[in-house]
C-alpha positions as CSV (number, residue, x, y, z in Angstrom):
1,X,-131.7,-31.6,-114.9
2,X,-128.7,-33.6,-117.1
3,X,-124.8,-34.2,-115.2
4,X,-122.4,-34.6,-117.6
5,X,-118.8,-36.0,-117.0
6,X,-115.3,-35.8,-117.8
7,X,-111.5,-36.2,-117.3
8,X,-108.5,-33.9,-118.2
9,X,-105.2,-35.2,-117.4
10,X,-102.5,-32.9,-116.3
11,X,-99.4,-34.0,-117.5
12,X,-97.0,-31.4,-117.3
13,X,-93.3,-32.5,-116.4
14,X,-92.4,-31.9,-114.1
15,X,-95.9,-31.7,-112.3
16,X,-97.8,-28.7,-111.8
17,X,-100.7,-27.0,-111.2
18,X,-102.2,-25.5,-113.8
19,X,-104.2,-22.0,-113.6
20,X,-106.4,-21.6,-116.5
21,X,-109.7,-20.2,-117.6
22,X,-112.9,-22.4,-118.7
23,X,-116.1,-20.9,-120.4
24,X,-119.2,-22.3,-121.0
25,X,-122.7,-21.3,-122.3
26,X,-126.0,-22.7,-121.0
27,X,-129.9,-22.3,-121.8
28,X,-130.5,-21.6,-117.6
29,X,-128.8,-22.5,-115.1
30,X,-125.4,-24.2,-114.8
31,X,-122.8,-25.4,-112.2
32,X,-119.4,-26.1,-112.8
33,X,-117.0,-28.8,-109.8
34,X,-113.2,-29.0,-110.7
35,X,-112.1,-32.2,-108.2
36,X,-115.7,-32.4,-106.6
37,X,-115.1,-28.3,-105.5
38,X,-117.8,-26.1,-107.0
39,X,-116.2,-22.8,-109.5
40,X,-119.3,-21.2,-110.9
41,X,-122.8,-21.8,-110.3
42,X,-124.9,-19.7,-112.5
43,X,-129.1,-20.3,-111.2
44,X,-130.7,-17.4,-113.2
45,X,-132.6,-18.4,-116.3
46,X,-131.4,-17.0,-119.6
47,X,-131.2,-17.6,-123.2
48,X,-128.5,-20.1,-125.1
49,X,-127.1,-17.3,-127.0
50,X,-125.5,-18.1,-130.4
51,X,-123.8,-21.6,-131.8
52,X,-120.7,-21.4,-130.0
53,X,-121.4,-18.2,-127.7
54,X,-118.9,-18.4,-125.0
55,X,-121.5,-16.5,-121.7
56,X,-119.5,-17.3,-119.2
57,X,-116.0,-17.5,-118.7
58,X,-114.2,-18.3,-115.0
59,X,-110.6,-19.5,-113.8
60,X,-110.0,-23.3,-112.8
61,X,-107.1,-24.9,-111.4
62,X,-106.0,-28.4,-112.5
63,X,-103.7,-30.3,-110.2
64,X,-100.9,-32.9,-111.7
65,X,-102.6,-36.1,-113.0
66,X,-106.4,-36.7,-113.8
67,X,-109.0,-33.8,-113.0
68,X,-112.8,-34.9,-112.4
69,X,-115.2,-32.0,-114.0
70,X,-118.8,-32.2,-113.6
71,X,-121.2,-29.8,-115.6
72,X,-124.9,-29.6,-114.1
73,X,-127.8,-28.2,-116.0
Protein backbone atom coordinates (compact mmCIF):
# COMPACT_ATOMS: atom_id res chain seq x y z
CA UNK A 1 0.00 0.00 0.00
CA UNK A 2 1.80 3.69 -0.94
CA UNK A 3 -0.45 7.31 -0.31
CA UNK A 4 0.72 9.79 -2.33
CA UNK A 5 -0.08 13.63 -1.92
CA UNK A 6 -0.74 16.82 -3.57
CA UNK A 7 -2.17 20.40 -3.96
CA UNK A 8 -3.88 22.16 -6.96
CA UNK A 9 -4.72 25.59 -6.46
CA UNK A 10 -7.79 27.00 -8.00
CA UNK A 11 -7.33 30.37 -8.92
CA UNK A 12 -9.87 31.40 -11.19
CA UNK A 13 -11.10 35.16 -10.84
CA UNK A 14 -13.43 35.59 -9.90
CA UNK A 15 -13.66 32.26 -7.85
CA UNK A 16 -15.19 29.22 -9.11
CA UNK A 17 -15.68 25.80 -9.02
CA UNK A 18 -14.14 24.03 -11.41
CA UNK A 19 -15.76 20.67 -13.16
CA UNK A 20 -13.13 18.72 -14.78
CA UNK A 21 -12.08 15.24 -15.55
CA UNK A 22 -8.91 13.33 -13.93
CA UNK A 23 -7.49 9.86 -15.25
CA UNK A 24 -5.24 7.77 -13.84
CA UNK A 25 -3.67 4.26 -14.50
CA UNK A 26 -2.72 1.78 -11.71
CA UNK A 27 -1.05 -1.88 -11.53
CA UNK A 28 -4.31 -3.02 -8.95
CA UNK A 29 -6.19 -1.26 -7.08
CA UNK A 30 -6.48 2.58 -6.66
CA UNK A 31 -8.56 5.29 -4.81
CA UNK A 32 -8.83 8.68 -5.61
CA UNK A 33 -10.21 11.81 -2.47
CA UNK A 34 -10.74 15.35 -3.93
CA UNK A 35 -10.95 17.54 -0.29
CA UNK A 36 -10.84 14.27 1.85
CA UNK A 37 -14.27 13.00 -0.40
CA UNK A 38 -13.59 9.72 -2.13
CA UNK A 39 -14.30 9.89 -6.52
CA UNK A 40 -13.19 6.54 -7.63
CA UNK A 41 -12.14 3.60 -5.88
CA UNK A 42 -11.08 0.95 -8.24
CA UNK A 43 -10.31 -2.68 -5.86
CA UNK A 44 -10.03 -5.25 -8.76
CA UNK A 45 -6.55 -6.26 -9.61
CA UNK A 46 -5.36 -5.66 -13.16
CA UNK A 47 -2.48 -4.96 -15.33
CA UNK A 48 -0.47 -1.35 -15.65
CA UNK A 49 -1.22 -1.17 -19.18
CA UNK A 50 1.18 0.85 -21.43
CA UNK A 51 3.78 3.97 -20.46
CA UNK A 52 1.32 6.59 -20.20
CA UNK A 53 -2.06 4.42 -20.64
CA UNK A 54 -4.73 6.60 -19.29
CA UNK A 55 -7.39 3.28 -17.66
CA UNK A 56 -9.42 5.19 -15.90
CA UNK A 57 -10.84 8.46 -16.40
CA UNK A 58 -13.61 10.14 -13.89
CA UNK A 59 -14.98 13.90 -13.15
CA UNK A 60 -13.64 15.92 -10.07
CA UNK A 61 -14.67 19.16 -8.88
CA UNK A 62 -12.13 21.72 -7.57
CA UNK A 63 -13.46 24.46 -5.29
CA UNK A 64 -11.71 28.15 -5.24
CA UNK A 65 -8.32 28.04 -3.51
CA UNK A 66 -6.09 24.91 -2.69
CA UNK A 67 -7.56 21.36 -3.38
CA UNK A 68 -6.06 18.34 -1.19
CA UNK A 69 -5.83 15.05 -3.56
CA UNK A 70 -4.80 11.86 -2.17
CA UNK A 71 -4.00 8.81 -4.51
CA UNK A 72 -3.91 5.24 -2.63
CA UNK A 73 -2.48 2.15 -4.13
Amino acid sequence: MAYAWCYVNNVTNPPKTLKLTMGVASDDGIQVEVNRREVFNLSTPRGAGSAGEVQNRFPVLLLPGGNLIQIKT
